[in-house]
C-alpha positions in Angstrom: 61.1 45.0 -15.3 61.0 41.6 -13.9 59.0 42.7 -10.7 56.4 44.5 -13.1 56.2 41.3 -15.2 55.5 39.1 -11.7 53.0 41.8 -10.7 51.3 41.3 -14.2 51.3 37.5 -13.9 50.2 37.1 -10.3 47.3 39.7 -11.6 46.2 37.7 -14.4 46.6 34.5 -12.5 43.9 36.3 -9.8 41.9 37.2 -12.5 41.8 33.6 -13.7 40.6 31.8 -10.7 38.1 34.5 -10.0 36.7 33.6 -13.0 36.6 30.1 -12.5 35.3 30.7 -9.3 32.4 32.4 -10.5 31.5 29.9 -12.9 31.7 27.7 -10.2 29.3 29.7 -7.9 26.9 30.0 -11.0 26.8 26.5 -11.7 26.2 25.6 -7.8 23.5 28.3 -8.0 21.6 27.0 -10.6 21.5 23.9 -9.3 20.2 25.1 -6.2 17.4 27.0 -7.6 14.4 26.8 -5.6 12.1 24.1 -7.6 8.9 25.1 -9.1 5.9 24.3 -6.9 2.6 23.4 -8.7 0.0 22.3 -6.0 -3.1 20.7 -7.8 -6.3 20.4 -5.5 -9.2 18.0 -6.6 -12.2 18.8 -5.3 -14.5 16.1 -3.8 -12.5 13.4 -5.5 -13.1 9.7 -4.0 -10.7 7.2 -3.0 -11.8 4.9 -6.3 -12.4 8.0 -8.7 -8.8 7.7 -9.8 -7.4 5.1 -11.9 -4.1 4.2 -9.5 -6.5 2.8 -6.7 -8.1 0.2 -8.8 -11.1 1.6 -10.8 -11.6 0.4 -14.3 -14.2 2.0 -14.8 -13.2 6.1 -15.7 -10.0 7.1 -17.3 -8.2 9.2 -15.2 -4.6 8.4 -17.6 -2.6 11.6 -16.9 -3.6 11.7 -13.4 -2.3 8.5 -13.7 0.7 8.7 -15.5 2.4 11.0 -13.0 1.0 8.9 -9.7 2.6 5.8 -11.3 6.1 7.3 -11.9 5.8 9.5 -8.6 5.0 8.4 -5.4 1.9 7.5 -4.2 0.6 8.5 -0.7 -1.3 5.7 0.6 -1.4 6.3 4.1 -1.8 9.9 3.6 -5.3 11.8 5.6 -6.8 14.7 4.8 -9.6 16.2 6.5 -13.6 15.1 6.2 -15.0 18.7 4.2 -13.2 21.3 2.2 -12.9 24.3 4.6 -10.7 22.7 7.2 -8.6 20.5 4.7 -8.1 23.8 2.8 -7.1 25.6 5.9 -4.1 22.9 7.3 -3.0 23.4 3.6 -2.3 27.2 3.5 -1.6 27.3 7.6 0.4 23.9 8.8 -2.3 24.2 11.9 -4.9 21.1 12.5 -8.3 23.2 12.0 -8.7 22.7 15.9 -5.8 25.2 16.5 -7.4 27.7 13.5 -11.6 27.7 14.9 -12.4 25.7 11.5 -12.8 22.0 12.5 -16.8 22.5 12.4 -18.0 23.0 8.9 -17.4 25.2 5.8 -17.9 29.2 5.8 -21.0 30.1 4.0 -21.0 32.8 1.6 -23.0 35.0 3.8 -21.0 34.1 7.1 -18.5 36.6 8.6 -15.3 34.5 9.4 -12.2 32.6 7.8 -8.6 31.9 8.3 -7.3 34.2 11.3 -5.2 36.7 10.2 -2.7 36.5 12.2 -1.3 32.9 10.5 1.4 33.2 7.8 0.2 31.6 4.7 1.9 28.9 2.6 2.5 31.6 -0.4 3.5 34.1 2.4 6.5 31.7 3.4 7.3 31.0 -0.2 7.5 34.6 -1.1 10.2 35.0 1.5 11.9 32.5 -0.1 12.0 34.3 -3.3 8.6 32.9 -4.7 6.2 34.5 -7.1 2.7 33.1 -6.2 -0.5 32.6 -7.7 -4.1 30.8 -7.1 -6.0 29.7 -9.6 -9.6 28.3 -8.2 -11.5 27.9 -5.2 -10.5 29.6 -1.9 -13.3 29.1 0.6 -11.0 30.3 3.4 -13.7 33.5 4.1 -13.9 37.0 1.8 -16.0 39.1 4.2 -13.6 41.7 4.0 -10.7 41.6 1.3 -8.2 41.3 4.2 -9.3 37.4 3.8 -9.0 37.5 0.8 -6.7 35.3 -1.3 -4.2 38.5 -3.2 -4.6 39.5 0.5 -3.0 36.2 1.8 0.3 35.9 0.0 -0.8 35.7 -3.9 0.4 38.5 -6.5 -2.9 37.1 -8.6 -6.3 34.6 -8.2 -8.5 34.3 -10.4 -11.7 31.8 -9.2 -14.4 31.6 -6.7 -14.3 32.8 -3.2 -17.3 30.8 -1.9 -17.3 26.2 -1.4 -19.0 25.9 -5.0 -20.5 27.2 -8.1 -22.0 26.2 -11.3 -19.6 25.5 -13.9 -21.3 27.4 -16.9 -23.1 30.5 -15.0 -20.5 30.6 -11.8 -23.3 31.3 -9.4 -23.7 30.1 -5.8 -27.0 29.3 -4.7 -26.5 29.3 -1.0 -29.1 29.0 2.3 -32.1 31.1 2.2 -32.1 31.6 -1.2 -29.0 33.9 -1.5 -28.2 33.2 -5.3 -25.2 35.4 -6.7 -22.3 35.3 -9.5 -19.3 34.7 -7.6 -16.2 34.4 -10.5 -13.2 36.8 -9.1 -9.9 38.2 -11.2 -7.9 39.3 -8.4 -10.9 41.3 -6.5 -12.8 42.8 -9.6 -15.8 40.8 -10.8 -15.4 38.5 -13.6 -18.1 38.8 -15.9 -16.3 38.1 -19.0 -15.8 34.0 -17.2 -19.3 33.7 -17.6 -20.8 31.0 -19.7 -17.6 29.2 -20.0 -16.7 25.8 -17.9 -14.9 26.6 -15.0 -12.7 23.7 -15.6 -11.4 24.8 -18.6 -11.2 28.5 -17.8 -8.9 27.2 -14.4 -6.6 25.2 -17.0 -5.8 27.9 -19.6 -5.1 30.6 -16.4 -2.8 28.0 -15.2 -1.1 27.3 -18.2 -1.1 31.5 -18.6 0.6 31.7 -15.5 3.3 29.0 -16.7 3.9 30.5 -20.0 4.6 33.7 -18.9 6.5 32.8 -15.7 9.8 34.4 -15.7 11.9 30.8 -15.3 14.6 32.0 -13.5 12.2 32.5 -10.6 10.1 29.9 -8.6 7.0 29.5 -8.6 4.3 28.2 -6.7 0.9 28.0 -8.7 -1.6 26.3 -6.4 -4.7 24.9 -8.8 -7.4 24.4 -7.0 -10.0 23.1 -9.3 -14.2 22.5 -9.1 -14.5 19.4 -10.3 -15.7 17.2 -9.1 -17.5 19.1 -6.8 -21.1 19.6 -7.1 -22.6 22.6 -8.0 -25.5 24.3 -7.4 -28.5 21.9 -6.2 -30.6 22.7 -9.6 -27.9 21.2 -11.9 -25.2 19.6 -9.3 -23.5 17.6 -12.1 -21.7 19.1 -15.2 -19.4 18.5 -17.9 -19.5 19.1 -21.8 -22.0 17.2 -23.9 -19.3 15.4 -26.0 -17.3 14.4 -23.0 -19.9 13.1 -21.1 -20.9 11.0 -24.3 -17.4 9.3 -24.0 -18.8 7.5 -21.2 -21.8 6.3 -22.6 -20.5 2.8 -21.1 -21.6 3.8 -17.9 -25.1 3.0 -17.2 -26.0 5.2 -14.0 -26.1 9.1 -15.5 -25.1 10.8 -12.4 -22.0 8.5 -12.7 -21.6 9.1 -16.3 -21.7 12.9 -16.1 -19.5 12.1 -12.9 -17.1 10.9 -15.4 -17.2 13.6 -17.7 -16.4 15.9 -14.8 -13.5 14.0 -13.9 -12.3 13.6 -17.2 -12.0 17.3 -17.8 -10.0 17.3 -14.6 -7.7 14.6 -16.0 -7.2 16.7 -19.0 -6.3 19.9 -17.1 -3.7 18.1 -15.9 -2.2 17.1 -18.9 -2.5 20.7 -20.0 -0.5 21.6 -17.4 2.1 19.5 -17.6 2.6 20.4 -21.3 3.2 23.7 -20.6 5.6 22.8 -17.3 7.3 20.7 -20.3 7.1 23.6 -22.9 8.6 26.1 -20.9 11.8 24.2 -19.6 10.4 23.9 -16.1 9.5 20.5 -16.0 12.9 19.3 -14.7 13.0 21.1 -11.6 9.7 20.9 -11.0 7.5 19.2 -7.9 3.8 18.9 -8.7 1.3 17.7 -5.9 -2.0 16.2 -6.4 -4.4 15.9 -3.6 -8.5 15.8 -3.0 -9.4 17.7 -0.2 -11.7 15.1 1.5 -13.5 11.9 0.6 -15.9 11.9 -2.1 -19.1 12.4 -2.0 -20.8 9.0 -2.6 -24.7 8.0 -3.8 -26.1 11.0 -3.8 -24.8 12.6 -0.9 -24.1 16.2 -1.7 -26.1 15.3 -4.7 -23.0 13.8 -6.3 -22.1 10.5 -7.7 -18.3 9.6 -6.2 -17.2 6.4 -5.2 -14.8 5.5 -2.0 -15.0 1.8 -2.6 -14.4 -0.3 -0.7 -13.7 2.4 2.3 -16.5 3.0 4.8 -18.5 6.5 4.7 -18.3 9.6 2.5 -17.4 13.0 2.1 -17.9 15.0 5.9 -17.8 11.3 8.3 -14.6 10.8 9.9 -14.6 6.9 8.5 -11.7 6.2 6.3 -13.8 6.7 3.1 -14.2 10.6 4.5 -10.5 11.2 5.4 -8.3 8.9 3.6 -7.5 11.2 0.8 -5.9 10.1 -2.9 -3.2 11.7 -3.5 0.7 11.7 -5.1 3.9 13.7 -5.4 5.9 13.7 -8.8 9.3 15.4 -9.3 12.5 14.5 -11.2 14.5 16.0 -8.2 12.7 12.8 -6.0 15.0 10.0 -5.6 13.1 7.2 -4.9 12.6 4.5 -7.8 9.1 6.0 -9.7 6.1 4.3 -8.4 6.7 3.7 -4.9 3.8 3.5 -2.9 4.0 4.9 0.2 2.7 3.4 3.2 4.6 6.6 5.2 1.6 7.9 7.8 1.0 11.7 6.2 -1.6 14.5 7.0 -2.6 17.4 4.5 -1.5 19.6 7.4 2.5 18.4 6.7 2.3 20.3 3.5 3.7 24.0 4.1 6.6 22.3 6.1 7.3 19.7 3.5 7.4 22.6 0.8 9.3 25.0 2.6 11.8 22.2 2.9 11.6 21.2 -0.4 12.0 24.7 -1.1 15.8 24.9 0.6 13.7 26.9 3.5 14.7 25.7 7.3 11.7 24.8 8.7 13.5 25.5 12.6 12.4 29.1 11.3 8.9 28.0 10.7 6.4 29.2 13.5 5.1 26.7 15.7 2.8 24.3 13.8 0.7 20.9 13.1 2.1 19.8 10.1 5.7 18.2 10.2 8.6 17.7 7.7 7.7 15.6 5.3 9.8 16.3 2.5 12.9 13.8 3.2 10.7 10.6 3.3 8.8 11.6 0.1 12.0 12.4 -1.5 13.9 9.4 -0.5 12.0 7.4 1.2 13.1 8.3 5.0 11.2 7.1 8.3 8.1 9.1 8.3 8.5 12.3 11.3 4.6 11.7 12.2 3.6 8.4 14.4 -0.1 10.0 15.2 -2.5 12.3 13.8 -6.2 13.7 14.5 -8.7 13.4 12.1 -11.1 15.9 14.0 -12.8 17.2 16.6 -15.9 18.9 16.5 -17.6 19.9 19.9 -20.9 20.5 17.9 -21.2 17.2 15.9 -19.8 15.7 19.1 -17.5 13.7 16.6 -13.8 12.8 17.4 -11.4 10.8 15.6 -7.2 10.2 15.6 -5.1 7.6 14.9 -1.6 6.2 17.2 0.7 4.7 14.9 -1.5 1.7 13.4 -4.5 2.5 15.4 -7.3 4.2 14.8 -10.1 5.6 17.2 -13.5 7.0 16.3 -16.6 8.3 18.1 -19.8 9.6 16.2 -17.9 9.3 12.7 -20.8 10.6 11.4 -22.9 14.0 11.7 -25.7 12.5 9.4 -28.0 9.9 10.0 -26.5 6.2 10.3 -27.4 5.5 6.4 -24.3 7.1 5.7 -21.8 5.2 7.9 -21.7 2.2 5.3 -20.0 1.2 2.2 -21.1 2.5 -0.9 -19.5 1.7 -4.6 -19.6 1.9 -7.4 -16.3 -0.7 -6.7 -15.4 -1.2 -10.4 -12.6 -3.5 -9.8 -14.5 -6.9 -11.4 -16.9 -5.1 -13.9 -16.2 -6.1 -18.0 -16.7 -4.3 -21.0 -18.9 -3.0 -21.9 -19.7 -0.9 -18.0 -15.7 -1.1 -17.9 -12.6 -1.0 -19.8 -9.9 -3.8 -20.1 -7.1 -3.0 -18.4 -4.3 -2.9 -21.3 -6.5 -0.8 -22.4 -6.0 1.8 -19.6 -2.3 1.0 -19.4 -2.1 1.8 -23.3 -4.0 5.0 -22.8 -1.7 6.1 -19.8 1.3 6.0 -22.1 -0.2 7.7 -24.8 -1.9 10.7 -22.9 -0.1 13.8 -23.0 1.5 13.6 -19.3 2.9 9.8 -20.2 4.3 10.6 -23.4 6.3 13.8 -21.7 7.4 11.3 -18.7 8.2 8.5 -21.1 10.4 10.7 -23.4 12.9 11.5 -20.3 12.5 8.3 -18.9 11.7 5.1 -21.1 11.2 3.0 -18.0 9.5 4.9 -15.9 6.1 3.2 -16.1 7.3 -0.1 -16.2 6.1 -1.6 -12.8 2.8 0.7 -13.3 1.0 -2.8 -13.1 2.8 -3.6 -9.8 2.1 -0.2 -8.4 -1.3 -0.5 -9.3 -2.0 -4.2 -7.1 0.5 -1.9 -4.1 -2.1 0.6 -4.3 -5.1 -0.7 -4.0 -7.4 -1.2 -0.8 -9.1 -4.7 -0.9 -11.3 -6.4 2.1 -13.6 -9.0 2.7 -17.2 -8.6 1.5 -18.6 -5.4 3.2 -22.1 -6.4 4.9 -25.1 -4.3 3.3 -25.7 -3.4 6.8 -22.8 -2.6 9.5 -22.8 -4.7 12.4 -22.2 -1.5 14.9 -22.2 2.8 14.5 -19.6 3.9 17.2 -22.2 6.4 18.2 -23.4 7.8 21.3 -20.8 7.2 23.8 -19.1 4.0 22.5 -15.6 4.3 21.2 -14.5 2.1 18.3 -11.6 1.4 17.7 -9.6 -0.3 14.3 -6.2 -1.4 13.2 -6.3 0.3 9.7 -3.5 -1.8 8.0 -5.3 -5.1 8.7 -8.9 -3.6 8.6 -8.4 -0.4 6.3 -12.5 -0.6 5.5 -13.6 -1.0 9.5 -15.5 -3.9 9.7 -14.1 -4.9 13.0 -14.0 -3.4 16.0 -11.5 -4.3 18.8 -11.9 -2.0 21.5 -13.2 -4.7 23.6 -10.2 -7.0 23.2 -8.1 -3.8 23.6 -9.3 -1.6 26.5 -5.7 -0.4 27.1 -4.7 0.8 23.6 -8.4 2.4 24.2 -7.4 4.1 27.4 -4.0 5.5 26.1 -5.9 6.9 23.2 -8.9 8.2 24.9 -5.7 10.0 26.9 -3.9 11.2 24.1 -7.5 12.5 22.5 -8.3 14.4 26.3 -4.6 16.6 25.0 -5.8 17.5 22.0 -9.2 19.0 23.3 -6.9 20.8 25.6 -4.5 22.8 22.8 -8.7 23.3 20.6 -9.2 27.3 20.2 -13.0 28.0 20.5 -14.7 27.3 17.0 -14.8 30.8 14.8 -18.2 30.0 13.2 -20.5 32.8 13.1 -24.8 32.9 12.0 -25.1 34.2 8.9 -25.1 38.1 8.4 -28.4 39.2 6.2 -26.0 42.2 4.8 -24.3 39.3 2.7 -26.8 38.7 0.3 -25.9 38.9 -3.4 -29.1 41.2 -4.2 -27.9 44.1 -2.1 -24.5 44.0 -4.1 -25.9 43.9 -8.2 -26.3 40.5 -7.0 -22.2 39.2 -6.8 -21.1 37.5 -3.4 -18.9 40.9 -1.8 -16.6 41.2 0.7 -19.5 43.1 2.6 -18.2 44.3 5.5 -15.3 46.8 3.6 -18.9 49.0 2.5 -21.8 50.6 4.4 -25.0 48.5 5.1 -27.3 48.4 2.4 -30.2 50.4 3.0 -33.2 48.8 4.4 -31.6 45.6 5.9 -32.9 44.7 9.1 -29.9 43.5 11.5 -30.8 44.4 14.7 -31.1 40.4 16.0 -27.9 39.2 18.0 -26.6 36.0 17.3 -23.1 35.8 17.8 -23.9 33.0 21.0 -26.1 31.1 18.3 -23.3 29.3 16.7 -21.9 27.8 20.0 -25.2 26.3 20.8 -25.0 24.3 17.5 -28.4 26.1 16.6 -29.4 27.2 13.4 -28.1 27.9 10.4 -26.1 24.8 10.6 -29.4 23.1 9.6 -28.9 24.4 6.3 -25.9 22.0 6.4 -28.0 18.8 7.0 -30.4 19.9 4.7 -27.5 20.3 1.9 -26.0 16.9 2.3 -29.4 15.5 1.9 -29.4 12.6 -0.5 -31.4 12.3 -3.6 -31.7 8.8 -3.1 -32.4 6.8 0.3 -30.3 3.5 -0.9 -27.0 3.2 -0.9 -24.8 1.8 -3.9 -23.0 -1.2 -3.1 -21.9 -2.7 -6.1 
């Protein structure tokens, strides 16, 4: 009797810290649930756009809200047009090492992201991700293999193609190859027409939020329009009654400019609502990066400002590659607002994520992009001392930076115009072409984003002010013309944290550092795969397909198209139809803005 009542007792005792044990594992598991991954991409977006770099000039206040009580990446590069920067972001490779360092695809060119590279979703999935893309892709669709539900996303709806217009969601593209290009996974959207992209982006996003199984990570990578361009017969668009709340603004391309990014700034608000909504918020990480300088005065026929960086959108000056950008997580544990000063590349993101996703990134395939996860977290050493901006054997450009140091060679495919300064700078502008600065603070705590962050954390925009003066870029007065080019064969060479706007050039006082780099740049050239560009294939064009942009190559050839030319050496000679590029970037205007 008394062995039977020791057998019961051990048996409930067993029972007992099995069952504490389990709590146990339960609660470790949930705190170790993979975070939510929301991965916002600006499009176009200049250094002085955004309100965190200086500008009084546009409200940017949710944007805001979460750079100021995140941290800020001020030393962080991305690369000079969207193709490549887009590419290092789903891949971890420098575009050299993917054959996309020399422009963007063209809707009617067959190429894109080798197959053979494991995607950013891809890797997440294996961690136990669900992923979706909501936006542009521009990483090639001549056959659905490139395609993004191809490429590790369960769903996309957007635009395969570099841009379209926000109401009618057509590309216009070279030789008049004009088609709707507005994808739900790969069936034609027809039902998106009409409405602005912008808007139809944030409520898929918030769709995809709301009816996110929690319990499951997920990585929703938004990558929006605006502020891109669109097509060249109406390159700037935004809603009537938004664009009227900048009727401070005197220039109209920069006031419609402004209603674009406003609708941007919104979206993101929208989105964090719903992360907030749906319980997700707290073990969330959401990213917020443009995906090259902005396209100043004209060029591209749009209206950004890099002030008071040198060049624009596609030069490989700082105001081409030095890209605004932020991280905001509760699960960070820095204090909020730190800027960073940490050298970063858009290629360090699949790493960093995986990391942050509890991935080991020793399993990771060989790649560009390093680690960066620890010093964005908690403020760590940085794992990258060097970087290369680009090079491209057609443009004969080349660019990289050692440590402080920063060399450059042709930073600029265009003609010289474009390797200045251009504004607006809308630092020392009043009311009424700007707005007061308490005013901006006020409106950063009161937009939907700052009330959510303020409501878990009453002090979390208290040194906003501070972060603001730690973020910004000043110099000395930029000359209305630059003294030199660093064309032909002449190397410049700049040490960014004393001349972040390259005024000076030091590679005569410093022939050494020159040599080393010029050594270091020889390396790179060396690891380059050939670039995958190909001419554009006549079979493409919208008119042959009820006039949508196809993946063209998964059907027969139309009937009656003429393709009997070969150009497949065409590209390698840097011959046509990369005039179609030049004559893209043309600007509307021949003077440059320097305000």
């Amino acid at each position: 009797m008394q062995e039977g009542c020791r057998r019961q007792w051990c048996l409930q005792l067993l029972l007992l810290l099995l069952f504490h044990h389990s709590i146990g594992v339960m609660v470790v598991t949930a705190q170790q649930t993979p975070p939510h991954i929301i991965f916002i991409v600006a499009d176009d977006l200049g250094w002085n756009d955004i309100g965190f770099h200086g500008s009084l000039q546009v409200q940017t206040p949710n944007i805001d809200a979460l750079a100021y009580s995140g941290v800020i990446l001020n030393n962080y590069y991305v690369h000079p047009i969207c193709t490549p920067s887009r590419s290092a972001i789903m891949s971890g490779l420098h575009p050299i090492h993917t054959g996309l360092n020399h422009g963007t695809i063209g809707g009617a060119q067959p190429y894109g992201l080798p197959l053979n590279i494991t995607t950013l979703p891809q890797h997440l999935r294996g961690l136990g991700y669900s992923a979706h893309h909501v936006g542009k892709w521009h990483l090639g669709f001549y056959k659905k293999e490139f395609t993004p539900t191809y490429r590790g996303f369960e769903s996309h709806l957007g635009y395969w193609s570099g841009r379209v217009d926000y109401y009618d969601h057509t590309a216009d593209e070279a030789d008049e190859r004009w088609g709707y290009d507005f994808r739900r996974n790969m069936d034609v959207a027809h039902d998106a027409y009409g409405e602005y992209a912008t808007d139809i982006f944030t409520r898929e996003a918030v769709e995809k939020i709301n009816s996110h199984n929690s319990s499951t990570p997920l990585f929703l990578y938004l990558a929006h329009l605006a502020v891109h361009s669109a097509n060249l017969y109406a390159p700037l668009q935004a809603p009537e009654e938004t664009v009227k709340k900048f009727n401070y603004i005197q220039d109209e391309d920069r006031r419609i400019f402004a209603g674009m990014l406003s609708k941007l700034d919104d979206s993101v608000g929208e989105v964090m609502q719903a992360l907030d909504q749906k319980g997700m918020l707290d073990n969330s990480i959401i990213i917020f990066t443009t995906d090259n300088g902005g396209p100043a005065a004209g060029f591209n026929s749009n209206a950004a400002s890099n002030w008071p960086l040198r060049g624009v959108k596609a030069t490989l000056w700082e105001g081409g590659v030095r890209g605004a950008g932020f991280v905001w997580s509760p699960i960070i544990t820095q204090s909020p607002g730190v800027v960073s000063d940490k050298l970063m590349c858009i290629d360090d993101w699949l790493p960093s994520l995986y990391a942050a996703a509890g991935g080991n990134t020793s399993s990771l395939p060989p790649m560009d992009g390093v680690n960066m996860w620890p010093t964005i977290s908690s403020g760590a050493a940085s794992a990258r001392t060097q970087l290369l901006h680009n090079i491209d054997p057609v443009f004969n450009g080349t660019a990289l930076r050692m440590g402080d140091w920063k060399l450059l060679n042709n930073g600029s495919a265009y003609e010289v115009h474009w390797d200045r300064w251009f504004g607006p700078s809308s630092r020392n502008c009043s009311p009424p072409e700007c707005l007061e600065l308490p005013e901006l603070v006020t409106n950063i705590r009161q937009s939907p984003a700052g009330i959510i962050i303020l409501e878990r954390d009453a002090d979390a925009l208290n040194n906003l002010e501070h972060s603001r003066q730690q973020a910004m870029v000043n110099c000395s007065t930029t000359p209305s013309v630059p003294r030199f080019f660093c064309r032909s064969s002449h190397h410049c060479l700049f040490h960014i944290p004393t001349d972040p706007c390259e005024l000076t050039d030091l590679s005569s006082e410093h022939p050494d550092i020159v040599l080393q780099m010029l050594k270091l740049l020889n390396e790179y050239k060396k690891s380059a795969v050939p670039i995958a560009n190909q001419p554009d294939d006549p079979r493409a064009d919208p008119k042959y397909w009820d006039y949508n942009w196809n993946n063209w190559l998964d059907y027969p050839p139309p009937a009656g198209v003429n393709f009997t030319e070969d150009t497949s050496d065409r590209h390698k000679k840097g011959e046509a139809p990369y005039k179609k590029l030049f004559d893209f970037f043309k600007p509307r205007t021949g003077k440059p803005v320097c305000d």
